[in-house]
SETILUM-238792 format. One line per field, with one value per residue (C-alpha): residue number from 1; x, y, z; residue in one letter. Coordinates in nm, 3 decimals. Each point is the difference from the previous one (the first is absolute). Example, Ala and Ser with C-alpha at 12.3 -4.5 7.8 and 13.67 -1.06 7.14 Angstrom:
<sites>
resi: (1,2)
c1: (1.230,0.137)
c2: (-0.450,0.344)
c3: (0.780,-0.066)
resn: (A,S)
</sites>
This chain:
<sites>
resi: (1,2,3,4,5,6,7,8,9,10,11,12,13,14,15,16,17,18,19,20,21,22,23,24,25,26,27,28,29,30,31,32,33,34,35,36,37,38,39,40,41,42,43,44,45,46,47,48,49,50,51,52,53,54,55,56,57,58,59,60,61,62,63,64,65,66,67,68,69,70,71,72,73,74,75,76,77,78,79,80,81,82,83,84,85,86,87,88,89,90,91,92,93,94,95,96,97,98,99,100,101,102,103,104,105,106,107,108,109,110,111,112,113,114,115,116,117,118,119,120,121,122,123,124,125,126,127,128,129,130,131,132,133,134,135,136,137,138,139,140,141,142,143,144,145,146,147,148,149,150,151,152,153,154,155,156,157,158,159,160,161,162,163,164,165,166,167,168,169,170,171,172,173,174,175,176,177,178,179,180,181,182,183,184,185,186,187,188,189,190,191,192,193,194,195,196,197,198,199,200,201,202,203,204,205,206,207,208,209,210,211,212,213,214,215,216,217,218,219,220,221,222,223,224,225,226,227,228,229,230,231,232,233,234,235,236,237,238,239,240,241,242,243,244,245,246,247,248,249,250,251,252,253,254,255,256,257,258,259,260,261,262,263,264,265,266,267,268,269,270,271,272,273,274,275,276,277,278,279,280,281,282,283,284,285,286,287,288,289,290,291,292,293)
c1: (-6.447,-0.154,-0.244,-0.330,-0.057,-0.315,-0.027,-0.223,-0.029,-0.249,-0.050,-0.033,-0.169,-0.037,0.293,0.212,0.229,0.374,0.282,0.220,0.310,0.013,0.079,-0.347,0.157,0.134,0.315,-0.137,-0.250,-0.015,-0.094,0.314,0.209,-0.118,-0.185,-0.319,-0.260,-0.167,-0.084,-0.132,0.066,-0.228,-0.057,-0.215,-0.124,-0.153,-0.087,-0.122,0.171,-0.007,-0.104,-0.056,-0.267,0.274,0.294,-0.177,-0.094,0.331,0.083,-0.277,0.172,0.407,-0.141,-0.199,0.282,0.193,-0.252,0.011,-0.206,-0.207,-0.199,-0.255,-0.085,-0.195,0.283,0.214,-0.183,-0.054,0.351,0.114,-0.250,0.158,0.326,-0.075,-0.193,0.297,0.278,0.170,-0.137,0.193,0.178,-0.187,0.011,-0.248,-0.266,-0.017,0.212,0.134,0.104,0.130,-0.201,0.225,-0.261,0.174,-0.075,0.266,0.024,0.095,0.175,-0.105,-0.113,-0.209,-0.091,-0.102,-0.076,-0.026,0.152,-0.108,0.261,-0.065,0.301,-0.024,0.098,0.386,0.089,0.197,-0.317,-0.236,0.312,0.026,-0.379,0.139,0.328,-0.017,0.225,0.309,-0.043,0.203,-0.057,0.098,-0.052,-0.263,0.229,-0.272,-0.379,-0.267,-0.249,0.175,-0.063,-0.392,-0.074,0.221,-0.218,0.315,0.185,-0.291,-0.046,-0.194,0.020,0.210,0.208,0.273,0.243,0.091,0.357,0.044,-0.190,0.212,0.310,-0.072,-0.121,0.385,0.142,-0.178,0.102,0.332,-0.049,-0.182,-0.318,-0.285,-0.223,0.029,-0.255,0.025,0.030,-0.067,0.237,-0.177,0.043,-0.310,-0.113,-0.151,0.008,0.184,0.202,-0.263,-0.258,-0.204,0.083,-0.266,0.129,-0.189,0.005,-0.221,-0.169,-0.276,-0.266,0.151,0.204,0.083,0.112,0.153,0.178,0.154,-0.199,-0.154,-0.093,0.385,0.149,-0.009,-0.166,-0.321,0.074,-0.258,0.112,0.002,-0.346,-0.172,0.194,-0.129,-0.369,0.016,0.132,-0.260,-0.298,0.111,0.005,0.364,0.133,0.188,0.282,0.217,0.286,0.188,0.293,0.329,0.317,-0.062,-0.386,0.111,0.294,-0.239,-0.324,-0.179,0.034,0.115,-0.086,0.063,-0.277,-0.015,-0.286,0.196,0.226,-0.341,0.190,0.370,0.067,0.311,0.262,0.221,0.051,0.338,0.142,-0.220,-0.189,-0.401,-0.254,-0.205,-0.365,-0.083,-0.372,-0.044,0.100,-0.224,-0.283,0.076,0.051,-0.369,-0.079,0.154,-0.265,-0.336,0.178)
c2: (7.158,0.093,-0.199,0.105,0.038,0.073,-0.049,-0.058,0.123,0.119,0.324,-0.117,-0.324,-0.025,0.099,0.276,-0.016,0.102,0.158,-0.320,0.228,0.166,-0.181,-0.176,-0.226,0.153,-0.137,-0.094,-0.229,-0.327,-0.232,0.143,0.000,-0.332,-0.163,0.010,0.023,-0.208,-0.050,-0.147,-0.012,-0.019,0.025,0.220,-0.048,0.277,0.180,-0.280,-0.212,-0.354,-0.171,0.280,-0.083,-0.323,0.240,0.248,-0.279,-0.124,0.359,0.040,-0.328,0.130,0.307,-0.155,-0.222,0.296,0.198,0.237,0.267,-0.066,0.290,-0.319,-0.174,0.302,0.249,-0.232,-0.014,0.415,0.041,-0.281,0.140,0.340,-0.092,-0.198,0.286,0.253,-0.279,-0.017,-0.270,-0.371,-0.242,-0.140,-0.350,-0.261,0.004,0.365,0.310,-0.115,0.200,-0.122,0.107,0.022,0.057,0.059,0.102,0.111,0.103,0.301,0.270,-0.002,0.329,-0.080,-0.342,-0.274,0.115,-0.199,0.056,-0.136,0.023,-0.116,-0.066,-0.142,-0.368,-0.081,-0.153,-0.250,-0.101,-0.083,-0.203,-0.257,-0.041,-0.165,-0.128,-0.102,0.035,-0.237,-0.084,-0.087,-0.191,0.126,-0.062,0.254,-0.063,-0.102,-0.147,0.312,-0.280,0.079,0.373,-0.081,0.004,0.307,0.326,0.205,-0.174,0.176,-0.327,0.044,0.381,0.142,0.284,0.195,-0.173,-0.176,0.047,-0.394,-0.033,0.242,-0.167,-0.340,0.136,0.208,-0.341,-0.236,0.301,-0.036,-0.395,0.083,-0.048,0.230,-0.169,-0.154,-0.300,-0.032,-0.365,-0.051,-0.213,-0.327,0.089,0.114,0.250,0.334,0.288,0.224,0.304,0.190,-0.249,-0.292,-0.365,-0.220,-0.296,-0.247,-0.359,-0.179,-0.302,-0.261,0.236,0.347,0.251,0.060,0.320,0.069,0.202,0.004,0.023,0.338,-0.065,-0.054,0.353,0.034,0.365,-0.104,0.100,0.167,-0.044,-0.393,0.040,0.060,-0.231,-0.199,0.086,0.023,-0.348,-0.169,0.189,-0.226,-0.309,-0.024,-0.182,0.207,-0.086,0.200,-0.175,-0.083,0.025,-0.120,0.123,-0.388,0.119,0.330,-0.170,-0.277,0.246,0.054,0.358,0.225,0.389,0.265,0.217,0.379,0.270,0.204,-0.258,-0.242,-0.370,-0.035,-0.362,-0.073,-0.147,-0.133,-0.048,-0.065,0.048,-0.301,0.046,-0.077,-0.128,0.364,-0.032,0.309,-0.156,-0.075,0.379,0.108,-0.164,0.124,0.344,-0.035,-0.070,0.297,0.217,-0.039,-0.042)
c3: (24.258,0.356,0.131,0.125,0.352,0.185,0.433,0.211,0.344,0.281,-0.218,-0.330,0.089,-0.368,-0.137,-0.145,-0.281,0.069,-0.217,-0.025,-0.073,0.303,0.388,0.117,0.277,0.382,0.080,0.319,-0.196,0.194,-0.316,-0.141,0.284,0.151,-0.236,0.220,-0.294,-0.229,-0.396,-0.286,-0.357,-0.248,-0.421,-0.132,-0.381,-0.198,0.363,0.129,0.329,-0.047,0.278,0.164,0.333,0.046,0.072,0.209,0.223,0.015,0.095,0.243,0.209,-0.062,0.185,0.300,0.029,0.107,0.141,-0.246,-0.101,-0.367,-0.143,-0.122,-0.355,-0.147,0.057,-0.173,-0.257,-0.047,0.032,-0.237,-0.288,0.092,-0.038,-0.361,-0.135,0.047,-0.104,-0.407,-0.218,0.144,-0.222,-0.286,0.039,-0.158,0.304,-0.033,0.159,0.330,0.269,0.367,0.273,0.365,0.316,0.320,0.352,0.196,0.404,-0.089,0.219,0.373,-0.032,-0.317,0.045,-0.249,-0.386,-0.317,-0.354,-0.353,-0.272,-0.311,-0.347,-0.322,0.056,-0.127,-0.304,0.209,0.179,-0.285,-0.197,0.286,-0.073,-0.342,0.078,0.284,0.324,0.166,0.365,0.272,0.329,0.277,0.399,0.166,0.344,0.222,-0.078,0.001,0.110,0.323,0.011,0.006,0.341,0.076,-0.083,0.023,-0.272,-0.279,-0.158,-0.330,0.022,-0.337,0.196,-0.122,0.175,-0.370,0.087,-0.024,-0.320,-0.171,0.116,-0.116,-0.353,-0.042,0.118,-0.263,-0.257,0.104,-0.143,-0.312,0.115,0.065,0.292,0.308,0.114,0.422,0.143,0.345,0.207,-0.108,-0.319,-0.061,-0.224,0.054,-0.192,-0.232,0.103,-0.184,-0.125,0.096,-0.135,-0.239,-0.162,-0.208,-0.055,-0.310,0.103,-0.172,0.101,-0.085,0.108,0.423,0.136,0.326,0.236,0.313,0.333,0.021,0.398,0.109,0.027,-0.387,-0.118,-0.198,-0.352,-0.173,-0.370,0.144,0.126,-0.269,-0.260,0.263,0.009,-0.385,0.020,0.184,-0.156,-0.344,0.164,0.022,0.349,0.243,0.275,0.342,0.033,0.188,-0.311,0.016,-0.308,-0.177,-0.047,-0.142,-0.224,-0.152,-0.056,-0.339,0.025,0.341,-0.002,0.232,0.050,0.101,-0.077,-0.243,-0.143,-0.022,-0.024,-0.139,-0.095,0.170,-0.271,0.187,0.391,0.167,-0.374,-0.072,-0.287,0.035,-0.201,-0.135,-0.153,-0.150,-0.086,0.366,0.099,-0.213,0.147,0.358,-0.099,-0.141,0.355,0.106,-0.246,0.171,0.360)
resn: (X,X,X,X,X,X,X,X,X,X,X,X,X,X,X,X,X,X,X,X,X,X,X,X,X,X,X,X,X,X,X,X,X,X,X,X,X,X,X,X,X,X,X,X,X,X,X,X,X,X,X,X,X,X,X,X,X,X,X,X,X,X,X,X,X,X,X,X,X,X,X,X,X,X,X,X,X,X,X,X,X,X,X,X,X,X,X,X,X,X,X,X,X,X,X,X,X,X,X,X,X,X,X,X,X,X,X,X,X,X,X,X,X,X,X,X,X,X,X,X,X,X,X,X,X,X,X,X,X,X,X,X,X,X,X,X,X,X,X,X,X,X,X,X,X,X,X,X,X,X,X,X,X,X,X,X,X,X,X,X,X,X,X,X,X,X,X,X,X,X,X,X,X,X,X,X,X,X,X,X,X,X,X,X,X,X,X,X,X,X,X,X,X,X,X,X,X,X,X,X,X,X,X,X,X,X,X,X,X,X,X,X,X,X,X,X,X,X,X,X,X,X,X,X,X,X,X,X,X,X,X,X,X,X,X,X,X,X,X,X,X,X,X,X,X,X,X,X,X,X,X,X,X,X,X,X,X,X,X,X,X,X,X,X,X,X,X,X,X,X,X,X,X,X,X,X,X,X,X,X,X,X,X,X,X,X,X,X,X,X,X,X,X)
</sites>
């Protein structure tokens, strides 16, 4: 099935909807030839984005990071609803019929200069499964410490670009070993993200139940899925920690997720083909969070 594509540009500041089947990119496209763009992902429930205002922010800072040209919130917005209206119905699921929603500004052509493109799919099967069962992880070394990369404006530290060359790579290499995820450690040993996903772990004490995940401030892009688990979290009273993680913390943890906006949180079954402790009860309750956030 096609998707549904609409774009954005200095004409149709508001979108217009695109046959899907014919060519819509130039080959002299520099987010396709370099990479030089930026994106977000997000899921959309019965027409409706979740977290919607969270991602377009997120947006909003990939594209001043690289000086970028952004058509602004409300043309997002037209042009998402656009898109959703014209797409097939998404993939039943038990929250509803879910379809992914791709928003992504590209530098264009230098003749043409900088336009955007929503495309919208029914979710994948695949995706919504590891919802239930769960995913395996591996660790693996990042190669150097983003925390470094902070201070360096030309590095596009905490701007989602295109350039997801890397990510790809490490996902077909964890394949490779049966697994399905990668979790990045810094040269410490520290933790930082997913390939694809933020980190939340849990550890029951006397009190309750503590989430965390790593440091969002040191060169780790803020997740939003993470964020609001987050924000659901603390309006219920429930105690909330950033790290800094270490593989023992993630090993000995009451329950470890990986979270992403369309796959929402995956427990992670087993890490390093280590089996983990999994508390469907406790994902449960964070995916609650994730319903008024």
């Amino acid at each position: 099935m096609a998707p549904t594509v609409v774009r954005i540009d200095q004409a149709s500041p508001n979108g217009r909807l695109l046959d899907a089947s014919r060519p819509i990119i130039d080959i002299e496209d520099e987010g396709y030839t370099r990479g030089d763009g930026v994106f977000e992902t997000m899921l959309a429930v019965d027409g409706s984005v979740r977290k919607f205002p969270r991602h377009l922010s997120r947006l909003d800072h990939s594209a001043r990071l690289l000086q970028l040209w952004n058509p602004g919130q409300d043309a997002w917005r037209a042009a998402v609803d656009l898109a959703l209206g014209s797409a097939p119905e998404g993939t039943d699921t038990t929250l509803g019929r879910e379809h992914t929603v791709k928003t992504l500004l590209s530098r264009g052509t230098p003749e043409e200069g900088a336009y955007g493109l929503v495309i919208v799919t029914p979710v994948p099967a695949t995706t919504i499964e590891q919802r239930t069962t769960g995913v395996k992880a591996m660790l693996l070394p990042r190669g150097h410490d983003p925390a470094e990369d902070s201070d360096l404006p030309w590095l596009l530290s905490g701007a989602k670009t295109l350039s997801y060359a890397v990510n790809m790579a490490v996902l077909r290499y964890v394949k490779s070993l049966g697994a399905q995820e990668a979790i990045f450690t810094a040269a410490d040993r520290r933790i930082l993200e997913g390939a694809t996903s933020s980190v939340i772990m849990a550890r029951r004490t006397r009190s309750g139940v503590k989430i965390y995940t790593p440091e969002p401030n040191h060169g780790i892009l803020p997740g939003t899925t993470q964020g609001a688990i987050f924000a659901g979290a603390r309006d219920a009273g429930w105690d909330v920690g950033f790290g800094p993680l270490y593989p023992t913390d993630l090993m000995e943890a009451d329950g470890l997720w990986l979270a992403s906006s369309v796959r929402l949180l995956a427990p992670v079954t087993h890490l390093n083909r280590q089996g983990l402790i999994t508390d469907g009860d406790l994902t449960e309750e964070l995916m609650e969070f994730l319903k008024s956030h």
